[in-house]
C-alpha positions in Angstrom: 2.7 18.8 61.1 -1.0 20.0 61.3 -3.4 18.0 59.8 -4.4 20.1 57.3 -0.8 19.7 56.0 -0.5 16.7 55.7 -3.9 16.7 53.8 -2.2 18.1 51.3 1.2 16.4 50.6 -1.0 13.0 51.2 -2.8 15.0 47.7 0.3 15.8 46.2 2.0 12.5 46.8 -1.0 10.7 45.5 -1.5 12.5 42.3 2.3 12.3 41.4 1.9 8.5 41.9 -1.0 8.7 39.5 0.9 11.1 37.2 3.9 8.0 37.1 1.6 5.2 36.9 -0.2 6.7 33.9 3.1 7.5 32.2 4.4 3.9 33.0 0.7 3.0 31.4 1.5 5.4 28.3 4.9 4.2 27.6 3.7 0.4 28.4 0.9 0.7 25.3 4.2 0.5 22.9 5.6 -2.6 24.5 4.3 -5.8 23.2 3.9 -8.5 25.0 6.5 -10.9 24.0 5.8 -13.7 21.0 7.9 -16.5 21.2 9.7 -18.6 17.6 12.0 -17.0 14.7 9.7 -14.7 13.9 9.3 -13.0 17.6 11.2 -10.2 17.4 9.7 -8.9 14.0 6.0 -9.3 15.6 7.3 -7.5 18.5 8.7 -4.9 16.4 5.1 -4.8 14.4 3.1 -4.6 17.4 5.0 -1.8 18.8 4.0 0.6 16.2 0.2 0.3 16.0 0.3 -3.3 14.9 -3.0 -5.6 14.3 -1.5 -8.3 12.4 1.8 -10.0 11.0 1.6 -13.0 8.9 4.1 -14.9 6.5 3.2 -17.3 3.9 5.9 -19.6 2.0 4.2 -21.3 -1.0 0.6 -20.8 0.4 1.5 -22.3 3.6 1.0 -20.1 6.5 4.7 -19.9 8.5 3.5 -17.6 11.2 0.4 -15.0 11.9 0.1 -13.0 14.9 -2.5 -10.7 15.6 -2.0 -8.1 18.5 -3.7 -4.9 20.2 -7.0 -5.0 18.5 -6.0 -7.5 15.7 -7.6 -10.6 14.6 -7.5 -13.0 11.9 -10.8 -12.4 9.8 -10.7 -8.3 10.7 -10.3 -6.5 7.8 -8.2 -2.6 7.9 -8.0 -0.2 5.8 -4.9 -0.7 3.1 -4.5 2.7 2.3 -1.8 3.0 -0.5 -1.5 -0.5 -0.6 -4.2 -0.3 -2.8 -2.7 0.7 -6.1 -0.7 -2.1 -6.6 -4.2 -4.1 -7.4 -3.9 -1.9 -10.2 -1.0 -3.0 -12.3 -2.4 -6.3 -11.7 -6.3 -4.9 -12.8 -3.7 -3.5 -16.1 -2.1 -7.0 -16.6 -5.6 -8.8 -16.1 -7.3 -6.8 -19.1 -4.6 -6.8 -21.4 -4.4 -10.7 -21.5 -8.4 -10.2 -22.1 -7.7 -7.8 -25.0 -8.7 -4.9 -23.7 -6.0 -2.9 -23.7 -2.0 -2.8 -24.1 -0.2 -0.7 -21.6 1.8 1.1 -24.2 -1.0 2.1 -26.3 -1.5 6.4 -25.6 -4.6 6.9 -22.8 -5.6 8.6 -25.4 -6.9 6.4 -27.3 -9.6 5.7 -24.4 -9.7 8.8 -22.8 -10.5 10.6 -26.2 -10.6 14.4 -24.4 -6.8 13.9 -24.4 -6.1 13.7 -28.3 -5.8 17.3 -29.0 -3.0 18.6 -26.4 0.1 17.3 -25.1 -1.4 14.6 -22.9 -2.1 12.7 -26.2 1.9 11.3 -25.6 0.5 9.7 -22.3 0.6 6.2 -22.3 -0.8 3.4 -19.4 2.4 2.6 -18.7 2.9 6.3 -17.7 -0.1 6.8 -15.7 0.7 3.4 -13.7 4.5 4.3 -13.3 3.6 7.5 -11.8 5.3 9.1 -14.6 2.6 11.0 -16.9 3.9 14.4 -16.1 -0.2 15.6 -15.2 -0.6 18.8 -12.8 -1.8 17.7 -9.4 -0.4 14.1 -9.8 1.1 14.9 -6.0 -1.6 15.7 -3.7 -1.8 12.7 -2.2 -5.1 13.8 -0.2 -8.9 12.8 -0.8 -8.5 11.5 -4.9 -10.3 13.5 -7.1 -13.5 11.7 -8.8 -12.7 10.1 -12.1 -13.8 12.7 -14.6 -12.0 15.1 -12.4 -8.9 13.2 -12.6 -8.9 13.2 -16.5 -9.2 17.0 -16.5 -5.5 17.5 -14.8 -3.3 19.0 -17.7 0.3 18.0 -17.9 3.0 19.9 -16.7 6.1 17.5 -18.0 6.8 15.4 -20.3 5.9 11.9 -19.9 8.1 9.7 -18.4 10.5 12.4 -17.1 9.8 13.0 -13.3 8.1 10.2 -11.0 5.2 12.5 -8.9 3.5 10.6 -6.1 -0.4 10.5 -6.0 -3.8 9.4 -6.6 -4.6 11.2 -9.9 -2.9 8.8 -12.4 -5.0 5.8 -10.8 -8.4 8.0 -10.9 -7.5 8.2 -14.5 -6.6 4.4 -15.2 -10.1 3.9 -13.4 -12.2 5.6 -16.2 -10.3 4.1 -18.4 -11.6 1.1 -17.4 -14.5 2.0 -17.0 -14.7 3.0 -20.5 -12.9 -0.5 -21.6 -15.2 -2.2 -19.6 -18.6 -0.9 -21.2 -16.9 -1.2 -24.6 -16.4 -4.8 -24.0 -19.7 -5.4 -23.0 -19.4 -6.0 -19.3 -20.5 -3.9 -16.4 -18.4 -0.5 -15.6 -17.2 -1.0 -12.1 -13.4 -1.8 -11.9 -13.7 -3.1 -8.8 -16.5 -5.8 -9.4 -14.6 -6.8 -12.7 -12.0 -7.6 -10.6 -13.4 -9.5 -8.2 -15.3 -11.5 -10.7 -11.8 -11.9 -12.8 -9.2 -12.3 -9.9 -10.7 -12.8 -6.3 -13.2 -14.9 -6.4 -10.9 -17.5 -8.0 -8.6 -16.8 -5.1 -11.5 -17.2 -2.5 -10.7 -13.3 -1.8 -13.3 -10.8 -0.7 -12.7 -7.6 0.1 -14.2 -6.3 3.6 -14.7 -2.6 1.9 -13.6 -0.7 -1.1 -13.9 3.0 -0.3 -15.8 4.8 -3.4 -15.9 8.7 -4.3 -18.7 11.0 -4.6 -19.5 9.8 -8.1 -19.9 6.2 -7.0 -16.5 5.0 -8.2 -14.4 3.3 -6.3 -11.2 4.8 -5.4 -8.5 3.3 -6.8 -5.2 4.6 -5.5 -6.5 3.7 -1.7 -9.7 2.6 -0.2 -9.2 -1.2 -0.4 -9.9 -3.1 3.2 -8.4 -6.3 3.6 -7.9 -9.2 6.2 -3.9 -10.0 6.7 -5.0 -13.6 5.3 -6.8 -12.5 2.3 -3.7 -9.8 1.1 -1.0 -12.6 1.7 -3.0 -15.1 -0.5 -3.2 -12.3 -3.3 0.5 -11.5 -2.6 1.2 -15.4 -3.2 -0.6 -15.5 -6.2 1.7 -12.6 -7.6 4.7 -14.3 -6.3 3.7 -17.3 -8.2 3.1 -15.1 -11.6 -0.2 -14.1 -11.3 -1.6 -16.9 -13.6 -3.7 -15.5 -16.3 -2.0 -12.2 -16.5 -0.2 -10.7 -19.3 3.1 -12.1 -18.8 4.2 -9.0 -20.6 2.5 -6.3 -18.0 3.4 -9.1 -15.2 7.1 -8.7 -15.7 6.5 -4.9 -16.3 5.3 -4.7 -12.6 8.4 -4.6 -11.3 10.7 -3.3 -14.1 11.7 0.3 -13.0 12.0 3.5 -14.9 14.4 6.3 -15.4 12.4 8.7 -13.3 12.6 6.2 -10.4 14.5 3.7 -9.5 12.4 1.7 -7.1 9.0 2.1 -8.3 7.7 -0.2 -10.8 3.8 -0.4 -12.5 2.2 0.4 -9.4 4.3 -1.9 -7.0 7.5 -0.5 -4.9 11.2 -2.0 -5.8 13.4 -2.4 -3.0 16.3 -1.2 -3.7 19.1 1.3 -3.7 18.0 5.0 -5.3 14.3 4.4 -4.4 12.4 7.5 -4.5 10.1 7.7 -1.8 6.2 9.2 -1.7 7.3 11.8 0.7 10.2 12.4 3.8 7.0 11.5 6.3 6.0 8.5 4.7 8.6 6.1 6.2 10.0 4.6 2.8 13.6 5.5 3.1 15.1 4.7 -0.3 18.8 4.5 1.0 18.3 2.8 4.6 16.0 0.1 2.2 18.8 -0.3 -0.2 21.4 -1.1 2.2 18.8 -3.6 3.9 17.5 -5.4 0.8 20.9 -6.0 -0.8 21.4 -9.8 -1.4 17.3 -9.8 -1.9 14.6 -9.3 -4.6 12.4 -7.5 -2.6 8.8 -5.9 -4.1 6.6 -4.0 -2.4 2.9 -3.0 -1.8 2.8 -0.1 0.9 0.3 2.2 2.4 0.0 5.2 4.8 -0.2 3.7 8.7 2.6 1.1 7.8 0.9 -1.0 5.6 2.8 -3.8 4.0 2.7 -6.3 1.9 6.2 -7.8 0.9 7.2 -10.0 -1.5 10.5 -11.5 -0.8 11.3 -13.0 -4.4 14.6 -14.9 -3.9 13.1 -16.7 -0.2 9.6 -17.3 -1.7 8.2 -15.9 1.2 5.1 -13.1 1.4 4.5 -11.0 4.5 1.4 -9.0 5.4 1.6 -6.7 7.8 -1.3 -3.9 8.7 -1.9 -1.2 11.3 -4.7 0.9 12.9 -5.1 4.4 13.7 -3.4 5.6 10.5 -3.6 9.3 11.5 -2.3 8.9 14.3 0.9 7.2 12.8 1.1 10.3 10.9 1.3 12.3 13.9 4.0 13.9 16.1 5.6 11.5 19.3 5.0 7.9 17.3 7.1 5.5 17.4 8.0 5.0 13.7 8.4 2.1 11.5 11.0 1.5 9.0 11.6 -1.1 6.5 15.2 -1.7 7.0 14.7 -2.6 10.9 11.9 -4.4 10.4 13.8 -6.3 7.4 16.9 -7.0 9.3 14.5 -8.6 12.1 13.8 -11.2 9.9 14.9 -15.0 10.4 18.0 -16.1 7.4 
């Protein structure tokens, strides 16, 4: 064989080692290293699929926390949907203020409403996901606030359950509005941290805001695993100084969906989920909660936060790259395997 030859195989052989070695690397990025204890093979299971933190709490006592890949305990990531279950609690906060009752019509606030068919709306429609407004679906960029309260409905209230960030845009100018009313400053968000978080020793890292310097309210919300698990514990413990009225409607479901609440998921058989990507398979999480009280709050990327009612437990969980989950190839996550991976 002439030199030159050999040259070249030596070339080939070298860059189909390279080409193996880099697929070995590829395929290596989804195995996690391996975490050791009853709760192993549910961290391995998180950290597989983008994973940056796992952590369960049991009556504010922290059982377990792992934080893999880029993860670490005061980092804070992006909650995504996760987000609009602060907003049944935001609901159940004013109402035991006196500023509003979730039955009484948007209307009432929102005063553009009173002279068409959204005057049947109530809170407790917009918060259910079951107001009936046009664009109540498109689950993209929200719209800004006084956008939001332009939508005109399309169904009957309380008929269909339609995923998306319109209904929470509109509960946020209703606060808004309640708040000035009342005589304190507009901003949903800093009324809640002043009501709720600081009390917890809560702060968010970042609250995303629209355009119109609102912040959004049906996503946005940045939290470390430690701070979401402590808010998660204080729901699981009532949420003192809540409305135990809208508390208890948090995770009452309606006829439009069976596993959707105000604002927080319901585990259970006949869930209707956001959409077929969003990993929230209603059937597989019906067969995998039964024997449980499971509630949920869940975001885009695999974003969790579980409340596991009957065990008293409270589980965080968060990802990165939440595009990228979203894309073709990924290995993706699923409530019912991760479930079943947890300890009796």
């Amino acid at each position: 064989m002439d030199a030159s030859r050999r040259a070249v195989l030596a070339g080939v052989g070298a860059a189909a080692f390279a080409g193996c070695a880099q697929a070995q690397g590829l395929r290596g990025r989804n195995k996690p290293a391996p975490v050791a204890g009853p709760y192993g093979p549910a961290a391995e299971y998180a950290a597989a699929r983008r994973g940056v933190s796992l952590l369960v709490m049991q009556d504010g006592k922290i059982l377990f926390e792992n934080y893999p890949n880029v993860g670490a305990p005061d980092k804070g990531w992006e909650l995504a949907s996760g987000t609009k279950s602060f907003t049944g609690i935001m609901a159940a906060l004013a109402s035991a203020d006196g500023l509003l009752d979730i039955d009484e019509p948007a209307a009432k606030t929102l005063t553009e409403w009173t002279s068409d068919a959204r005057a049947k709306i109530s809170i407790r429609h917009l918060l259910t996901l079951t107001s009936g407004l046009q664009g109540a679906g498109e689950v993209a960029r929200p719209p800004a606030y006084l956008d939001a309260i332009a939508a005109k409905a399309v169904t009957q209230p309380g008929a269909k359950f339609v995923y998306g960030p319109t209904n929470f845009q509109c509960f946020g100018e209703i606060m808004k509005r309640k708040l000035k009313a009342a005589g304190h400053p507009e901003d949903p968000v800093a009324w809640l941290q002043v009501r709720l978080f600081d009390g917890l020793g809560i702060r968010p890292k970042d609250w995303k805001r629209g355009a119109d310097g609102n912040p959004f309210l049906p996503q946005g919300a940045h939290f470390n695993a430690r701070d979401w698990a402590k808010f998660g514990q204080w729901v699981l413990d009532g949420a003192k100084g809540a409305d135990p009225k809208v508390y208890a409607a948090l995770f009452e479901a309606t006829q439009a969906n069976p596993g959707y609440g105000l604002s927080w998921w319901l585990l259970r058989p006949g869930l209707i989920g956001p959409s077929p990507r969003s990993g929230i398979d209603g059937d597989a999480i019906g067969d995998a909660a039964k024997g449980e009280d499971i509630v949920m709050a869940a975001g885009a990327g695999d974003q969790r936060l579980y409340l596991l009612r009957k065990r008293r437990l409270v589980i965080a969980r968060q990802a990165n790259e939440i595009l990228r989950a979203m894309g073709p190839g990924q290995i993706k996550w699923r409530d019912d395997e991760f479930l079943r991976l947890l300890p009796l």
